[in-house]
C-alpha positions in Angstrom: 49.4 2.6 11.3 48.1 1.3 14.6 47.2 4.0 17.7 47.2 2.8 21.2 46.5 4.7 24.8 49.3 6.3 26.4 48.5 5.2 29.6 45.4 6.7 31.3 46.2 9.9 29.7 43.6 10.1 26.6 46.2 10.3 23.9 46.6 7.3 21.0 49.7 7.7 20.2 51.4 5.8 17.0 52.8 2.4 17.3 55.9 3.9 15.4 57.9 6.3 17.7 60.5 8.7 15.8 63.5 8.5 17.6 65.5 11.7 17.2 69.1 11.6 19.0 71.1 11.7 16.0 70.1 15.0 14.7 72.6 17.3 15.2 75.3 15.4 15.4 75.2 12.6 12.7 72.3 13.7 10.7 71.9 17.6 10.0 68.9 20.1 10.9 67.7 19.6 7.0 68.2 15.7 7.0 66.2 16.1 10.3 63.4 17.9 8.8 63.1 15.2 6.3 62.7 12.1 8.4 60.2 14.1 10.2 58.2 14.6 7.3 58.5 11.4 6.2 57.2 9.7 9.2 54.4 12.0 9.5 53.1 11.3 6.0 53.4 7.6 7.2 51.1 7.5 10.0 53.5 8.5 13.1 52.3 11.2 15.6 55.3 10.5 18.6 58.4 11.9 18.5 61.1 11.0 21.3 63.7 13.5 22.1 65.7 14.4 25.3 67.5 17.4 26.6 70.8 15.1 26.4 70.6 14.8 22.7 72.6 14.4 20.1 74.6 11.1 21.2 77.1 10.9 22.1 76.5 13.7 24.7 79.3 16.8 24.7 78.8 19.8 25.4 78.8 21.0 21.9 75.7 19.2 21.0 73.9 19.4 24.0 69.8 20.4 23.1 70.8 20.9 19.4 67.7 17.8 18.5 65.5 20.0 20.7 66.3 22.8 18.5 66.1 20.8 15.1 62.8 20.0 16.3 61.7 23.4 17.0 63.1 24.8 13.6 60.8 21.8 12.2 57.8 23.0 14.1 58.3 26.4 13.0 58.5 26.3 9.7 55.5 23.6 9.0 52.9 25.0 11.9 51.5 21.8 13.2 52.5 21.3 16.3 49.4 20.2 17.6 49.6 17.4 15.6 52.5 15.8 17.1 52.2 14.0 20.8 55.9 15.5 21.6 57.7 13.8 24.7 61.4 14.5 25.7 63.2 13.9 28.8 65.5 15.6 31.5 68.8 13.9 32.3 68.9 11.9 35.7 71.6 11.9 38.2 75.0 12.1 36.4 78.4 14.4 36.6 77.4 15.4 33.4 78.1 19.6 33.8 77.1 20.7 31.1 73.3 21.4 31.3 73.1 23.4 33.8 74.2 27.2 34.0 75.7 26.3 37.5 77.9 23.9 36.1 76.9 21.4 38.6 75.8 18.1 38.6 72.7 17.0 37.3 70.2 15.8 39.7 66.4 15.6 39.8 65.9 18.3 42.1 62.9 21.2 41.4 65.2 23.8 40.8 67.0 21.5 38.0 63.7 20.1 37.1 62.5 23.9 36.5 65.6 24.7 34.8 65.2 21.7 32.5 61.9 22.1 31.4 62.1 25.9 30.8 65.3 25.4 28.0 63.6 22.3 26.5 60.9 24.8 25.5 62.3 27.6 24.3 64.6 25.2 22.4 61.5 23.4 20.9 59.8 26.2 20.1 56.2 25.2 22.1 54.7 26.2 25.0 54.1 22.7 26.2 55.3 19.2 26.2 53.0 16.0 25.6 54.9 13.9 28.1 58.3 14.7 30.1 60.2 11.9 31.0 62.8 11.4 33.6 65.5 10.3 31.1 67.4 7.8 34.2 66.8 7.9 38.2 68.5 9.9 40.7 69.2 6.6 42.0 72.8 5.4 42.1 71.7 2.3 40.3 73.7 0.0 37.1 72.3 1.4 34.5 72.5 0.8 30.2 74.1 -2.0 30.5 75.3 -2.5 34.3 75.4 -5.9 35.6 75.2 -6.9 39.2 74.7 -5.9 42.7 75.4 -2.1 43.9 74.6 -1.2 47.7 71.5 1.2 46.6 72.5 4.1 48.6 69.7 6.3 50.2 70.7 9.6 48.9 68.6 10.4 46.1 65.5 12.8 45.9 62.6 11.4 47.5 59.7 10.5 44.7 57.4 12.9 46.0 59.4 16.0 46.0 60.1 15.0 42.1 56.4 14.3 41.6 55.6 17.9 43.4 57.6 19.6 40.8 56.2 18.1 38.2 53.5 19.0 39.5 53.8 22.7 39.0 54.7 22.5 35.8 51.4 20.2 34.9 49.5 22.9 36.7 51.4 25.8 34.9 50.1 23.8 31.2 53.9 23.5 30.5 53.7 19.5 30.7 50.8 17.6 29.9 51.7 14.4 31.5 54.7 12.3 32.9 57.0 9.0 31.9 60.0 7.6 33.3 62.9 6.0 31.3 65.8 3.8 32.2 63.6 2.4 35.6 62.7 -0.7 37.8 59.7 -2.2 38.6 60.1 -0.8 42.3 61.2 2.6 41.1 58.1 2.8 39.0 55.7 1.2 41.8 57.2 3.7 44.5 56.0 6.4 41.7 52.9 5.6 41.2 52.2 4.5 45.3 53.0 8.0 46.1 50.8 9.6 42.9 47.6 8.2 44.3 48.3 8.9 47.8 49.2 12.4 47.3 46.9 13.4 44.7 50.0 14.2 42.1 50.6 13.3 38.6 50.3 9.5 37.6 53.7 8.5 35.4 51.6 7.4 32.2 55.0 5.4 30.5 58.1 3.9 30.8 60.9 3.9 28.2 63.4 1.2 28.5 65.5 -1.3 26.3 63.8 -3.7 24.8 64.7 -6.2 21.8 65.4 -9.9 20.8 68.8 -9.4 22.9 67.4 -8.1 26.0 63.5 -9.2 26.8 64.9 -8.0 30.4 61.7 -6.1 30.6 59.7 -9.2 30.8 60.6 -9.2 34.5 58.5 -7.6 36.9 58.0 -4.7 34.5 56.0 -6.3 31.9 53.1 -7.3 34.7 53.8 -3.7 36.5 52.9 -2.3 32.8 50.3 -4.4 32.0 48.5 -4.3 35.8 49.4 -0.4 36.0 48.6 0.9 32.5 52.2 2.2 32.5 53.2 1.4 28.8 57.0 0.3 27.4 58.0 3.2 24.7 61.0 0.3 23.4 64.1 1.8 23.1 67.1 0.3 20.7 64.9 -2.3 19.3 68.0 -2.9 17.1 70.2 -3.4 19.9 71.6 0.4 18.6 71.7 -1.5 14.8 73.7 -4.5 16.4 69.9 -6.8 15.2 70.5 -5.9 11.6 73.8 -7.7 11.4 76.0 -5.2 9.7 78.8 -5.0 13.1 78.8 -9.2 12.7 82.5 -10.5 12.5 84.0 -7.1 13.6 82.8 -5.1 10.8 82.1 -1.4 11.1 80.7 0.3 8.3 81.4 3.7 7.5 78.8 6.0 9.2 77.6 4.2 11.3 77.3 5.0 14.7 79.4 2.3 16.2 82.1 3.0 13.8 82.2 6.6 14.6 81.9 6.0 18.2 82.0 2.9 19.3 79.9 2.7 22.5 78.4 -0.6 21.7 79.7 -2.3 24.6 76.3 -3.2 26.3 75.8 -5.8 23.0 79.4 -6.8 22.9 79.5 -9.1 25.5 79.5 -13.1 26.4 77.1 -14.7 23.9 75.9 -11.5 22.4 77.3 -12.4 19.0 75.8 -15.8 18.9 72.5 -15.1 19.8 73.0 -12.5 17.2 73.7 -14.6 14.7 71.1 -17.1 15.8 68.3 -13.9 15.4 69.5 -13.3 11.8 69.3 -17.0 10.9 65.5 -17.2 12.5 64.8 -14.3 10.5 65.9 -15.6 7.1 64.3 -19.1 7.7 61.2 -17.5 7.8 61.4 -15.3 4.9 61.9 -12.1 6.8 64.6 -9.1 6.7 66.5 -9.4 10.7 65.2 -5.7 11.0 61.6 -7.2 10.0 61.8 -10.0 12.7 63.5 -7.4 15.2 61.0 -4.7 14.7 57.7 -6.7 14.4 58.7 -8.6 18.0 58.7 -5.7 19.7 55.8 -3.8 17.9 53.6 -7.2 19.2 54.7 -7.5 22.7 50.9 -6.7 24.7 53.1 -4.1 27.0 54.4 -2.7 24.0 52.6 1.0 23.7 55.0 2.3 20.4 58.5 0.9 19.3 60.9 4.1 18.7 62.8 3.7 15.6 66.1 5.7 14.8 67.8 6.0 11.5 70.5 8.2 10.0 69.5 8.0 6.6 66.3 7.8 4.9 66.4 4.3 3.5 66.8 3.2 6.9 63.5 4.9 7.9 61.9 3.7 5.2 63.2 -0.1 6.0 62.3 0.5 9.8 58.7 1.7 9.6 58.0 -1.0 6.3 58.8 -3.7 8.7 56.1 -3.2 11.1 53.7 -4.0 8.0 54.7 -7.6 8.4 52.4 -10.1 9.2 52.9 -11.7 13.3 52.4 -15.5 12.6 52.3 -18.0 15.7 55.1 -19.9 14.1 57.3 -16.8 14.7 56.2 -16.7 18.6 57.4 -19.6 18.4 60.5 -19.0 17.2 60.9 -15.9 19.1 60.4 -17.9 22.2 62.8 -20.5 21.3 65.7 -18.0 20.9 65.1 -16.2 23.8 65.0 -20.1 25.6 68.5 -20.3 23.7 70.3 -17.2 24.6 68.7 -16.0 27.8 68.8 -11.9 27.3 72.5 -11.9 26.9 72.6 -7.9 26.8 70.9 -6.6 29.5 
């Protein structure tokens, strides 16, 4: 297992992130326990949760992966071995989170709200990094294409920054991300940080994978320059890398087939640079997961790739593939599909 610096903060945190947002919905609190266990014994030290999860978000299920994680910490007394990060939803009509029953937004009293639950339900007194899960920018998000007119009512970056603030001072967060953010979002961020004196983000957790090098950007220089490191999310493409929804199949259990929500790698050319990913991976000996996983884990912005799985074989066939060996013949390659089939699910 390789460590790497979470940003200025100190930490070395895993190159392996555990993704968590299927507990409590598709996988249960014991199933959840396991794959916890697992990755520990492997090497991993990160876990990624969010106040949202399990997916798809309801009511019903709203926190219960905070909780599973809690139960978790409980029962095996180590939590400071674990570098835990979760997030608070962004802006959203989402009424379910708060005991208002309003809106979300990422105002202080919300942002106080949020982080106070998250605890209790993770059973800690503090959290490694707390992430804004998406802006409270109006902005086209997981998946959006095009233009929007960028509207000026959202909370300004330093009133979100002061209340983060007080919970940094307070010892209940240690340090700050943001997830689901531009390269101006994260600059105005960090502009205001130094010339205010408040907390520096330390990460940013975005999409990232063979379908969608979007990142490459204006983030991946902003990361790079900034020491502002890319947790990946959905390295799979939400499993879409591995092949098994090719030709319109949906297997049973799986997460497209129980919910479908697959629509941001469903879209003009997404299946044929699929296929074309699958066909790289086999002519150079590897597993599509193994060529999908490895990318990511060797991009120089790249500070840990979060993994998901709903069953243990999957784990185990996730964190295996990062043991493969990065050959310039596959940068190659990697280059060439991406020169082929331009990001094609942004």
């Amino acid at each position: 297992m390789q460590y790497r610096p979470l940003g200025r903060t100190g930490l070395n945190i895993s190159s392996i992130g555990l993704g968590t947002m299927t507990w409590g919905q598709q996988n249960s609190e014991a199933q959840g326990h396991e794959q916890m266990d697992y990755a520990v014994a492997c090497g991993v030290n990160f876990f990624d949760t969010a106040e949202l999860y399990a997916v798809p978000p309801k009511p019903e299920t709203q926190g219960s992966t905070e909780t599973i994680i809690g139960t978790w910490f409980k029962a095996r007394q180590n939590r400071d071995k674990i570098i835990l990060a979760t997030k608070i939803a962004g802006r959203s009509p989402m009424n379910w989170f708060r005991e208002d029953g309003g809106k979300t937004r990422l105002v202080p009293a919300q942002i106080d709200e949020a982080v106070e639950k998250s605890l209790k339900r993770l059973q800690t007194d503090y959290i490694d990094l707390y992430q804004l899960h998406w802006p409270d920018r109006k902005l086209a998000l997981f998946g959006g294409h095009g233009y929007t007119d960028y509207p000026e009512d959202f909370t300004a970056f330093a009133v979100i920054l002061e209340a983060l603030e007080r919970h940094v001072q307070k010892g209940n967060i240690r340090h700050i991300g943001v997830s689901n953010e531009t390269a101006w979002g994260v600059m105005r961020y960090l502009n205001e940080a130094e010339k205010r004196g408040l907390p520096r983000i330390a990460s940013i957790q975005n999409a990232y994978n063979l379908l969608n090098r979007s990142f490459e950007t204006g983030l991946a220089e902003t990361s790079l320059r900034e020491d502002v490191g890319l947790l990946a999310y959905s390295p799979l493409g939400q499993g879409v890398l591995s092949g098994k929804y090719l030709d319109g199949a949906r297997p049973e259990g799986a997460r497209g087939t129980l919910f479908g929500r697959l629509e941001r790698y469903q879209g003009p050319g997404a299946e044929t640079a699929i296929k074309a990913s699958m066909d790289c991976a086999r002519n150079h000996g590897l597993s599509p997961v193994q060529l999908a996983l490895k990318f990511c884990d060797t991009r120089p912005f790249v500070t840990s790739t979060l993994i998901g799985a709903t069953t243990m074989d999957q784990l185990k066939e996730n964190i295996e593939a990062f043991d493969v060996t990065w050959s310039d013949e596959l940068e190659v390659a990697a280059n060439a599909l991406n020169v082929a089939h331009r990001s094609p699910c942004p």
